[in-house]
DSSP file (Angstrom, degrees, kcal/mol; ACC not computed):
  #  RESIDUE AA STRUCTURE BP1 BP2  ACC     N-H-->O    O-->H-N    N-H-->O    O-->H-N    TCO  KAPPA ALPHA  PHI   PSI    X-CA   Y-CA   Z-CA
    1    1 A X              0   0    0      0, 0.0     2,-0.1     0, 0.0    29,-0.0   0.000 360.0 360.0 360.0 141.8   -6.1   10.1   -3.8
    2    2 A X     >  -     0   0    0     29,-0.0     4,-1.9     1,-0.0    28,-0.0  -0.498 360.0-106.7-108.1 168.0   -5.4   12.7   -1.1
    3    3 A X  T  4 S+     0   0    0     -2,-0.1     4,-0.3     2,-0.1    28,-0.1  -0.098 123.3  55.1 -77.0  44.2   -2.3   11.4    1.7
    4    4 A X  T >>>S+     0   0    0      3,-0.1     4,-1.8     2,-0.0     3,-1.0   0.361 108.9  42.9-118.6 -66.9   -5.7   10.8    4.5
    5    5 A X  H >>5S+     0   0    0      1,-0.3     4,-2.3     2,-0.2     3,-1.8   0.734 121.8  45.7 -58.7 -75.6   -7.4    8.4    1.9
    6    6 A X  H 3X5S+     0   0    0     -4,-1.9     4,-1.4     1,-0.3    -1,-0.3   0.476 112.9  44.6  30.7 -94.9   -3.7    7.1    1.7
    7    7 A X  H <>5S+     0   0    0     -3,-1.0     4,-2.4    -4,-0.3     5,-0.3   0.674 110.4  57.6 -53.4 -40.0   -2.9    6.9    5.3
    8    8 A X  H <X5S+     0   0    0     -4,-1.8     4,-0.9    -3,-1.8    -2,-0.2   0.790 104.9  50.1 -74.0 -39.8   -6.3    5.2    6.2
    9    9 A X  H  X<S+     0   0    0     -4,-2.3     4,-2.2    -5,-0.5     5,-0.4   0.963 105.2  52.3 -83.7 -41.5   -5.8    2.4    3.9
   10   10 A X  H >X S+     0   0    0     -4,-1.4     4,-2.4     2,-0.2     3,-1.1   0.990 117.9  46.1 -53.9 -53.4   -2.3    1.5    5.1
   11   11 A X  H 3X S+     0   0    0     -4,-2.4     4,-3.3     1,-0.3     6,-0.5   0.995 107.9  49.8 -33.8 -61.1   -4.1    1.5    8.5
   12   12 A X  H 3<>S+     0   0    0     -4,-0.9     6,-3.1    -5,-0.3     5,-1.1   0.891 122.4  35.1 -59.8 -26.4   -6.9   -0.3    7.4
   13   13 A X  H X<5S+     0   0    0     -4,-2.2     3,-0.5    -3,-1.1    -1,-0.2   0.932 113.9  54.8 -65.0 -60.5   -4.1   -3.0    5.9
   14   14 A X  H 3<5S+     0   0    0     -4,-2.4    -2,-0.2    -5,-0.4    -3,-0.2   0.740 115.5  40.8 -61.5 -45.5   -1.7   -2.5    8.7
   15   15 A X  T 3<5S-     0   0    0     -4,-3.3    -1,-0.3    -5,-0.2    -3,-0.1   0.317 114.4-116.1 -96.2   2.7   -5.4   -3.6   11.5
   16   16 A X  T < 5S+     0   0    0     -3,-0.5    -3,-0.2    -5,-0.5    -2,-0.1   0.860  81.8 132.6  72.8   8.6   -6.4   -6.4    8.8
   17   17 A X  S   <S+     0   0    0     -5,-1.1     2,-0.4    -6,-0.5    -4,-0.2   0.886  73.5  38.0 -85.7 -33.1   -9.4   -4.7    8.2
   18   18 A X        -     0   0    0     -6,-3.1     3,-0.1     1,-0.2     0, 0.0  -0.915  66.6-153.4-104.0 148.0   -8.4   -5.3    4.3
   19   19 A X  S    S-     0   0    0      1,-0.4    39,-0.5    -2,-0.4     2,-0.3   0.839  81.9 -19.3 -87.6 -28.4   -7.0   -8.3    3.5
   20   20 A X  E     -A   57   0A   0     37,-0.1    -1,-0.4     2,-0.0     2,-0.3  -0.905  58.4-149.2-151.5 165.6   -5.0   -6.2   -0.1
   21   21 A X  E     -A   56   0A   0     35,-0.9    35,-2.6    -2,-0.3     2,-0.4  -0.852  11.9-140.1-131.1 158.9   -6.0   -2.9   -1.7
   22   22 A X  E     -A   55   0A   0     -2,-0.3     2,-0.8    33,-0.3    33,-0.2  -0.995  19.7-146.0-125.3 116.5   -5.2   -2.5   -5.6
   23   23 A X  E     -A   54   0A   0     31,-4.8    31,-1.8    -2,-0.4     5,-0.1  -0.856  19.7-126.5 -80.1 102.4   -3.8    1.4   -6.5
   24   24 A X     >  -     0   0    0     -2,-0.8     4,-1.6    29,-0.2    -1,-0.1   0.308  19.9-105.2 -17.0 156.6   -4.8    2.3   -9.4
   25   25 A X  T  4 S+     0   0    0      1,-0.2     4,-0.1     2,-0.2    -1,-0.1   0.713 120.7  58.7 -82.5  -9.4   -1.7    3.7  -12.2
   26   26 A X  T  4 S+     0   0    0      1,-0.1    -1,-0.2     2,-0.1     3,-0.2   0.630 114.0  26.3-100.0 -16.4   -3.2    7.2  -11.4
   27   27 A X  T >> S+     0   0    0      1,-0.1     3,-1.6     2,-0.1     4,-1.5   0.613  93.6  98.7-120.3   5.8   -2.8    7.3   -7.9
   28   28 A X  T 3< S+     0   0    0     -4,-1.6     4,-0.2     1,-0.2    -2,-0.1   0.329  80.1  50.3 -10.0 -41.7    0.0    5.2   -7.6
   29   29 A X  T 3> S+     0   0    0     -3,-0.2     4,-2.1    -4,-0.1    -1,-0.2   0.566 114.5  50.3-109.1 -24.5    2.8    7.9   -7.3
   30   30 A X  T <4 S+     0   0    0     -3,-1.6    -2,-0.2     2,-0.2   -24,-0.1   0.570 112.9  47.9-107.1  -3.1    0.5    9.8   -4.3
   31   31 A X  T >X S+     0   0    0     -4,-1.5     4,-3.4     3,-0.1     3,-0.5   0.672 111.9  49.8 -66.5 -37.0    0.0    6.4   -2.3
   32   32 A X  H 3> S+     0   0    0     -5,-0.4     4,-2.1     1,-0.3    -2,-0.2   0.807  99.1  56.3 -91.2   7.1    3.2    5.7   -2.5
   33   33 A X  H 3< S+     0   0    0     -4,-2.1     4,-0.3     2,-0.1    -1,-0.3   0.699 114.8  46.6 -65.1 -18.3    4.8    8.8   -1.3
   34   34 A X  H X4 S+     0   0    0     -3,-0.5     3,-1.7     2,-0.1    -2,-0.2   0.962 114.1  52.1 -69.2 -46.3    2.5    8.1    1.8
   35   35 A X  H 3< S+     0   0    0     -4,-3.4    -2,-0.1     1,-0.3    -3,-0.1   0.859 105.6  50.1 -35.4 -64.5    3.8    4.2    1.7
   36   36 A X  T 3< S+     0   0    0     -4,-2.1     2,-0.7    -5,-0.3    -1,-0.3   0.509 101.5  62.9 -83.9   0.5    7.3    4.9    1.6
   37   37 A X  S <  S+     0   0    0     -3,-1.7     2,-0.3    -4,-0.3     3,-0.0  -0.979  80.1 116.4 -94.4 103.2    7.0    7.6    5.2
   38   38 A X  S    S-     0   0    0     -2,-0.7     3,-0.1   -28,-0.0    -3,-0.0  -0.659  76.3-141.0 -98.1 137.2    5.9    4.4    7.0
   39   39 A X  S    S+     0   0    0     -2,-0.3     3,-0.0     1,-0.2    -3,-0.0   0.890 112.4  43.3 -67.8 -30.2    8.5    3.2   10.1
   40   40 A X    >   +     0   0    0      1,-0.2     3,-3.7     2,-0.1     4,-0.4  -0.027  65.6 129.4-126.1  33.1    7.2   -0.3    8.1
   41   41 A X  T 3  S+     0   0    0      1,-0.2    -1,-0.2     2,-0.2    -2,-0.1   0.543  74.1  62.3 -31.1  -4.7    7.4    0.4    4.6
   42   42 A X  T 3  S+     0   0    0      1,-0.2    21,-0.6     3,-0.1    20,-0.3   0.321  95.5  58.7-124.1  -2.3    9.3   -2.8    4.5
   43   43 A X  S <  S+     0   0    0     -3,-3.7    16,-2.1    17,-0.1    -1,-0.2   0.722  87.3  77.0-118.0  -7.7    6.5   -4.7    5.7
   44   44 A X  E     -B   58   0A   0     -4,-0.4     2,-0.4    14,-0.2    14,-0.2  -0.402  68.8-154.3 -91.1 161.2    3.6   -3.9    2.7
   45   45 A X  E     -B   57   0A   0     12,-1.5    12,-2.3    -2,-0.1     2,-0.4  -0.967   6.1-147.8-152.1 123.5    4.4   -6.0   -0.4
   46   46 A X  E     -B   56   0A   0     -2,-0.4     2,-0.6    10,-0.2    10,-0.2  -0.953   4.6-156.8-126.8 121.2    3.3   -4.7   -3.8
   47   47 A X  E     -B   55   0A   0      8,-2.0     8,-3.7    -2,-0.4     2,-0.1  -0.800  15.8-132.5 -89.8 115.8    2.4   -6.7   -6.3
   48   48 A X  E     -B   54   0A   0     -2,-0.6     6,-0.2     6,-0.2     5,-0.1  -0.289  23.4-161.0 -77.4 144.7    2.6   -5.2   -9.9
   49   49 A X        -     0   0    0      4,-3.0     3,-0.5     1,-0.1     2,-0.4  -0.280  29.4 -89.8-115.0 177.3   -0.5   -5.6  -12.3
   50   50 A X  S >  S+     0   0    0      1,-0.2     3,-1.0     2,-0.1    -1,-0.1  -0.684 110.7  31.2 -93.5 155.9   -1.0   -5.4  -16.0
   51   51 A X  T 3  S-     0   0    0     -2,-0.4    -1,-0.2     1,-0.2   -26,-0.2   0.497 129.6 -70.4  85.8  -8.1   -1.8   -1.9  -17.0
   52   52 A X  T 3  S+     0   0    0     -3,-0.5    -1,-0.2     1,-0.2    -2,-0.1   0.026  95.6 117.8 115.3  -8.7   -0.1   -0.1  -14.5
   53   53 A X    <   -     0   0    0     -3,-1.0    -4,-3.0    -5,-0.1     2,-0.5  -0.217  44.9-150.7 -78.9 158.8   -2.0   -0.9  -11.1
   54   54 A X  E     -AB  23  48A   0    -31,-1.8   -31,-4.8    -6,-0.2     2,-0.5  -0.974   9.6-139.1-138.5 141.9   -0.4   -2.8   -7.9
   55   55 A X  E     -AB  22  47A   0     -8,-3.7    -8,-2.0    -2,-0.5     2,-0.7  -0.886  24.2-150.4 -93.9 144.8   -2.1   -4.8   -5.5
   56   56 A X  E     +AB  21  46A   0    -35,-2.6   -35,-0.9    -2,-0.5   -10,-0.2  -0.910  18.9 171.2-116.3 103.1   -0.9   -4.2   -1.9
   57   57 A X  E     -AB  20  45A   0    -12,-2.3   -12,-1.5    -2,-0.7     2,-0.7  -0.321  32.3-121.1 -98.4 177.8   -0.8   -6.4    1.2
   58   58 A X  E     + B   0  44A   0    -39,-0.5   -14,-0.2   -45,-0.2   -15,-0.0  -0.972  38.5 161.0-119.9 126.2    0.7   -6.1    4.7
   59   59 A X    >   -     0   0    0    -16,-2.1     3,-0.9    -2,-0.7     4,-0.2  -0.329  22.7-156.8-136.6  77.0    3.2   -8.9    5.4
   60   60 A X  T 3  S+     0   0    0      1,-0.2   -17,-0.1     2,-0.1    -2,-0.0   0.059  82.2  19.5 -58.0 155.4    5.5   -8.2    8.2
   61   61 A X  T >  S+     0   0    0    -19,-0.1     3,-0.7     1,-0.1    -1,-0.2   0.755  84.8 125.6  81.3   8.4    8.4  -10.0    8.0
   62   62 A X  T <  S+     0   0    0     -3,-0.9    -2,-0.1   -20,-0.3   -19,-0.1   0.910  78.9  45.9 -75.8 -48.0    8.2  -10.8    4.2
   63   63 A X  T 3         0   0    0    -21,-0.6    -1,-0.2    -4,-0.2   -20,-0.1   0.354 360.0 360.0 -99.2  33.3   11.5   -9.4    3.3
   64   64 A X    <         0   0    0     -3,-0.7    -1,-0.2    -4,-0.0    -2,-0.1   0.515 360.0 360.0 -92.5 360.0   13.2  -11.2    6.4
């Protein structure tokens, strides 16, 4: 996963245009160095899977 593919799905979360994406354990470590440069890292919620994958929603306000 390149940081555009990345960046475009936190968009694409961020607009509602996905309701979750699931990262794969292989690109996992090069979403989430895009993830965590977000002003609202704090507002995606990842849920961890068997096998190493996480599904990922946007829920602002989640950890309020």
């Amino acid at each position: 996963m390149t940081k555009e593919e990345a960046q475009s799905i936190l968009e694409q979360l961020r607009n509602k245009e996905l309701e979750s994406y699931t990262v794969t354990k292989e690109d996992f470590l090069d979403f989430r160095s895009v993830l965590v440069a977000q002003d609202d890292v704090k507002s995606f919620r990842g849920n961890a899977q068997h096998g190493g994958a996480a599904i990922y929603t946007y829920e602002p306000g989640w950890t309020k």
